[in-house]
C-alpha positions as CSV (number, residue, x, y, z in Angstrom):
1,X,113.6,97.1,66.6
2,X,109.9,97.2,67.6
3,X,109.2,100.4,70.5
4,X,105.9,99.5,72.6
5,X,104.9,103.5,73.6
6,X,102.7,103.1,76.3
7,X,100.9,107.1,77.3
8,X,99.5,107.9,80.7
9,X,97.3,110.5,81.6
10,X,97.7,112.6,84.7
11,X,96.2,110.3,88.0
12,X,94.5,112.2,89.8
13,X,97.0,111.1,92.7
14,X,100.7,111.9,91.1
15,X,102.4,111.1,93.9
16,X,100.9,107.6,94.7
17,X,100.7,106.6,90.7
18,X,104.7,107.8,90.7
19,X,105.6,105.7,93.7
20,X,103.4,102.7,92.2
21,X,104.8,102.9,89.3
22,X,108.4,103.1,90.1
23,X,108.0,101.1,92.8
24,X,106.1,98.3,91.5
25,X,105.0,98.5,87.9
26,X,108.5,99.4,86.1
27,X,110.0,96.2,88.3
28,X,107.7,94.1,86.6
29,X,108.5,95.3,83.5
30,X,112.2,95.0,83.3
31,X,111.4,91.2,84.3
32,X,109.8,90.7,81.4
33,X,112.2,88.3,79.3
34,X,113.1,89.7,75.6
35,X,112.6,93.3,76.9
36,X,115.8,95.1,75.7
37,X,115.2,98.8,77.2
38,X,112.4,100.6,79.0
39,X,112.6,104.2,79.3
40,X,110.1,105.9,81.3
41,X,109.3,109.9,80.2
42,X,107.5,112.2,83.0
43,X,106.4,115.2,81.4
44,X,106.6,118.9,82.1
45,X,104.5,122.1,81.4
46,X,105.2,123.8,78.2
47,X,107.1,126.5,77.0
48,X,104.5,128.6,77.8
49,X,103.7,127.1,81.2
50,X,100.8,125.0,79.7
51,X,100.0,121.4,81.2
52,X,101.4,118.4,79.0
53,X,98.9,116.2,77.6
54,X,100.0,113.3,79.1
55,X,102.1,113.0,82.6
56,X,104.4,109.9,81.7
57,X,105.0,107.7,78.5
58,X,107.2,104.4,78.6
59,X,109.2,102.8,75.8
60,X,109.7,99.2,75.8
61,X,112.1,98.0,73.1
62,X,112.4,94.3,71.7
63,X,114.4,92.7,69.4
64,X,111.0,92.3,66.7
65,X,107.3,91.8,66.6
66,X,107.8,88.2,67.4
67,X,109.9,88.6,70.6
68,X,107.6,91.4,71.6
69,X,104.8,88.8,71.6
70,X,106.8,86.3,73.1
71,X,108.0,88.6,75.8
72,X,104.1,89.6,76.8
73,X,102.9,86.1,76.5
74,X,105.4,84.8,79.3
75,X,104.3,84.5,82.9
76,X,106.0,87.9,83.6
77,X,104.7,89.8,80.7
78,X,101.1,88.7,81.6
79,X,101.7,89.8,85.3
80,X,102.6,93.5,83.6
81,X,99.9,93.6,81.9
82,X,97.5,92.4,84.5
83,X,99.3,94.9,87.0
84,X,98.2,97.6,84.7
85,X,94.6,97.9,86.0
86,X,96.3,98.8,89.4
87,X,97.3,101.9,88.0
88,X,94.1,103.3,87.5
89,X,94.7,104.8,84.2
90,X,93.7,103.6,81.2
91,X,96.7,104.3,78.9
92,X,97.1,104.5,75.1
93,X,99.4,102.4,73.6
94,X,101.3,102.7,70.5
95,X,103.7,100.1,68.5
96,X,106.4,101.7,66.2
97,X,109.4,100.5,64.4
98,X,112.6,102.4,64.7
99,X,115.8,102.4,62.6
């Protein structure tokens, strides 16, 4: 299984970026054909109260490598990543295997 992190920074607007995102940008994701799972992460201060890093990370899950480009070179994985400049952020992105 091939895991596409993707890392978000917090928007100066949480509340708009949240609804956006939710609203807009995970739809467009789970569209995307070959996608097994997205999980969406918002995180929270620390232990000690300290702000996190980052304010959300997603996981998108496909089969391999190959169904991961496949998936992203379809109409609807070029419409997520073309929707991704509407979020303002510029993430950082990550590609893992698991298992």
């Amino acid at each position: 299984m091939i895991t596409l992190t993707v890392l978000y920074g917090t928007p100066d607007d949480v509340e708009k970026f949240d609804e956006y995102y939710d609203g807009t940008h995970i739809p467009l994701a789970r569209a995307v054909p070959g996608l097994d799972d997205a999980k969406v992460t918002r995180f929270l201060p620390g232990p000690d109260g300290s702000a996190p890093e980052f304010h959300l990370m997603v996981q998108l899950f496909f089969a391999d490598a190959e169904a991961m480009g496949a998936a992203l070179a379809t109409d609807e994985g070029r419409a997520l990543v073309a929707d991704g400049a509407n979020l303002g952020i510029t993430p950082t992105m990550l590609v893992g295997s698991t298992g």
